[in-house]
C-alpha positions as CSV (number, residue, x, y, z in Angstrom):
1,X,0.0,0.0,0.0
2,X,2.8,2.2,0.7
3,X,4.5,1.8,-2.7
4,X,1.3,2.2,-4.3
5,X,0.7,5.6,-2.6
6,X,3.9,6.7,-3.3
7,X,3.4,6.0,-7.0
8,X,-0.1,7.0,-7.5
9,X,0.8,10.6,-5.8
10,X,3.6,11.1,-8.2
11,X,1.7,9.9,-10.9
12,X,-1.3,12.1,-10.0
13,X,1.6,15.1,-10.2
14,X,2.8,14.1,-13.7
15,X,-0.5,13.8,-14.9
16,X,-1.2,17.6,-13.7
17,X,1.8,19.0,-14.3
18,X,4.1,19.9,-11.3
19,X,2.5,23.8,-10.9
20,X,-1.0,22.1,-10.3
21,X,-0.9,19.2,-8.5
22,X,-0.9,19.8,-4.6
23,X,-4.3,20.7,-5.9
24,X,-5.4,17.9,-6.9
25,X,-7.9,15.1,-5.5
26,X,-8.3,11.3,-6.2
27,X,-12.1,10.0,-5.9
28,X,-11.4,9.7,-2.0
29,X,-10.7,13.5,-1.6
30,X,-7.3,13.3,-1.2
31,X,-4.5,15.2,-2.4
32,X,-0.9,13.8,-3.6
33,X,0.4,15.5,-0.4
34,X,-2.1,13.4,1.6
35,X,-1.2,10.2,-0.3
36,X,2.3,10.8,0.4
37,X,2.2,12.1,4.2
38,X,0.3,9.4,4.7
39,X,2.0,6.5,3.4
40,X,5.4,8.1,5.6
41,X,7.0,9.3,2.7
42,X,8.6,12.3,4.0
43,X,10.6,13.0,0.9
44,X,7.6,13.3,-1.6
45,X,5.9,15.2,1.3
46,X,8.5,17.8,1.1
47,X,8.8,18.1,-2.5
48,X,5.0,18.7,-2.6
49,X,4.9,21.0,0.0
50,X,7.7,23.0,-1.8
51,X,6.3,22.9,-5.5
52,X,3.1,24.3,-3.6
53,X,5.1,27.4,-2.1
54,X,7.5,27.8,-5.1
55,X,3.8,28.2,-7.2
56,X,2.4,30.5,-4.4
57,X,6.2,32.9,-4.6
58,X,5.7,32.5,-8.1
59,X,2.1,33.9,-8.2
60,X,3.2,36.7,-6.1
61,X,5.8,38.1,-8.0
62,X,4.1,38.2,-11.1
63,X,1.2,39.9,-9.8
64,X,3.2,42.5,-8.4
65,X,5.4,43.0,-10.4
66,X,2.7,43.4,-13.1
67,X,0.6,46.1,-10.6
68,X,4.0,47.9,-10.9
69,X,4.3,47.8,-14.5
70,X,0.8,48.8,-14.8
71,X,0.9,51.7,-12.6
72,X,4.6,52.9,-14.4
73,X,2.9,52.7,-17.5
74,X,-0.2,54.8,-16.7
75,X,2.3,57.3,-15.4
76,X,0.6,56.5,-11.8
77,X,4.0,57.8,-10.1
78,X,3.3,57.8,-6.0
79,X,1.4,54.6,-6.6
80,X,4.2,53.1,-8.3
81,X,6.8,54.3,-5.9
82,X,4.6,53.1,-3.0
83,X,4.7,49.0,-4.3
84,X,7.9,49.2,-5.1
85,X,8.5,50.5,-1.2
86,X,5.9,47.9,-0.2
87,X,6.5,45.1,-2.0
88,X,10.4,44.8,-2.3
89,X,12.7,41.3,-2.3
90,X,13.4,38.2,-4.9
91,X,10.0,36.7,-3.3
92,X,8.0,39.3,-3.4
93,X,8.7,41.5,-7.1
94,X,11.1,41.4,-10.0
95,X,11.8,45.3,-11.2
96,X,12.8,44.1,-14.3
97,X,10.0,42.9,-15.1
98,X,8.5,43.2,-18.8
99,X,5.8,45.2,-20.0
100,X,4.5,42.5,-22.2
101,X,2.3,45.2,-24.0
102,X,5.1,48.1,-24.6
103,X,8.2,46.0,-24.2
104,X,9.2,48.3,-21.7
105,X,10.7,47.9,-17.9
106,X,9.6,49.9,-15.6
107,X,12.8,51.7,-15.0
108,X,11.6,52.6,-19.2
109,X,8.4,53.8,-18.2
110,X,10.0,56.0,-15.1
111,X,12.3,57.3,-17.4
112,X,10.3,58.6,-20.0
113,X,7.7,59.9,-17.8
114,X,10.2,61.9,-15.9
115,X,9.9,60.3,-12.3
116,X,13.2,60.6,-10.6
117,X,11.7,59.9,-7.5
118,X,10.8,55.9,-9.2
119,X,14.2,56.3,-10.9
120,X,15.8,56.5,-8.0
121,X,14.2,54.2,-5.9
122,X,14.6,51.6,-8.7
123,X,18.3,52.0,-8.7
124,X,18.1,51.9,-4.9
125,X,16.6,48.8,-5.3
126,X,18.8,46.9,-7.6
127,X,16.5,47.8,-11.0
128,X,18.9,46.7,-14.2
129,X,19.7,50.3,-14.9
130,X,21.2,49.6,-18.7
131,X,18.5,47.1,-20.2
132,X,17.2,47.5,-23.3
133,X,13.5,47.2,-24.1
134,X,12.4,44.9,-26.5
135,X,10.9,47.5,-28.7
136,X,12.6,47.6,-32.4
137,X,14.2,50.6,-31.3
138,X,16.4,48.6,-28.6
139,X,16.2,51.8,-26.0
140,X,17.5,51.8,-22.6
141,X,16.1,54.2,-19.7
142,X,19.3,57.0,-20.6
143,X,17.7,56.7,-24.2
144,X,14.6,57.8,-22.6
145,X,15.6,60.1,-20.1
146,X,17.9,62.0,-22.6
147,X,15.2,62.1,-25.5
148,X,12.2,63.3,-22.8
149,X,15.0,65.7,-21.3
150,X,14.8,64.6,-18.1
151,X,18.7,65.2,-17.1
152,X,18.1,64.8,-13.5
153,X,17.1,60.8,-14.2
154,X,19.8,61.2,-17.0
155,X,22.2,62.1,-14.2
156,X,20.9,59.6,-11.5
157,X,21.2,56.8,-14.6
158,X,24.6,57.5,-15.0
159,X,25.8,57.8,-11.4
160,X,24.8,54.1,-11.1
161,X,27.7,51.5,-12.4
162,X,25.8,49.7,-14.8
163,X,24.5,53.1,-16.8
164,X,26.3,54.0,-20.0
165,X,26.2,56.7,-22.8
166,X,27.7,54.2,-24.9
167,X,24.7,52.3,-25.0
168,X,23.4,52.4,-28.7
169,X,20.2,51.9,-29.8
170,X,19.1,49.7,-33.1
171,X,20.4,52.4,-35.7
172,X,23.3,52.8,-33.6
173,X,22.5,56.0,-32.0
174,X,23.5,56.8,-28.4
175,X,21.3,58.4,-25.8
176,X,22.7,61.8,-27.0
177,X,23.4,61.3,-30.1
């Protein structure tokens, strides 16, 4: 009985794919985690129980970091600046996140839209400071800084390590240039 649990909660897994099944139920009610706790297998137990937090983490990051994105994008500054104070750490939001839409990071967005105050607390935060969109332009945020005029974001860019005016663009054209 034992090996059987064993097998049918991994099998109920790879039937469900590993995201979905600590949600899953045989016809008794019970889960794979069930199946495996209680058949003492202590290793499946914990692999279950992680694949169900990893998905939770996983969850949470994306919806965050897409509220972020969304609010960058509307030019929602103070509510931007406010989740990224809120909701900062690898578990919790990725700044780099794309702007599936726009092809634009937020530190993009902040930059165009003239908000040192997001700027800044991206870079404060560890936001990749020199990443291109994926537009067919290729920009990075001193593209947009320097082409909106914002030179105090232009200056905040570039007092970070990563920044560079040698970044070029996809006709070859530096931020000013």
């Amino acid at each position: 009985l034992e090996s059987q649990n064993k097998s049918l909660a991994l099998w109920m897994c790879k039937q469900s794919g590993a995201d979905e099944c600590v949600h899953m139920v045989n016809v008794e009610g019970l889960s794979p985690y069930d199946l495996a706790r209680n058949s003492g297998q202590i290793e499946v137990s914990t692999v279950l129980l992680q694949i169900a937090e990893n998905k939770k983490v996983n969850d949470a990051i994306k919806f965050n970091s897409e509220r972020l994105l969304s609010e960058c994008a509307k030019g929602h500054w103070a509510a931007a600046n406010m989740l990224m104070k809120t909701f900062t750490g690898p578990k919790v939001m990725d700044l780099d996140w794309l702007h599936v839409e726009s092809g634009k990071h937020a530190i993009h967005f902040c930059s165009e839209g003239g908000s040192i105050e997001c700027v800044s607390t991206l870079i404060a935060l560890g936001a990749e400071t020199n990443a291109f969109d994926s537009t067919a332009m290729k920009l990075t945020a001193l593209h947009y800084a320097c082409a909106g005029g914002h030179l105090d974001i232009a200056d905040a860019l570039l007092s970070h390590d990563d920044a560079t005016l040698d970044a070029e663009d996809q006709a070859g054209f530096t931020p000013v240039f």
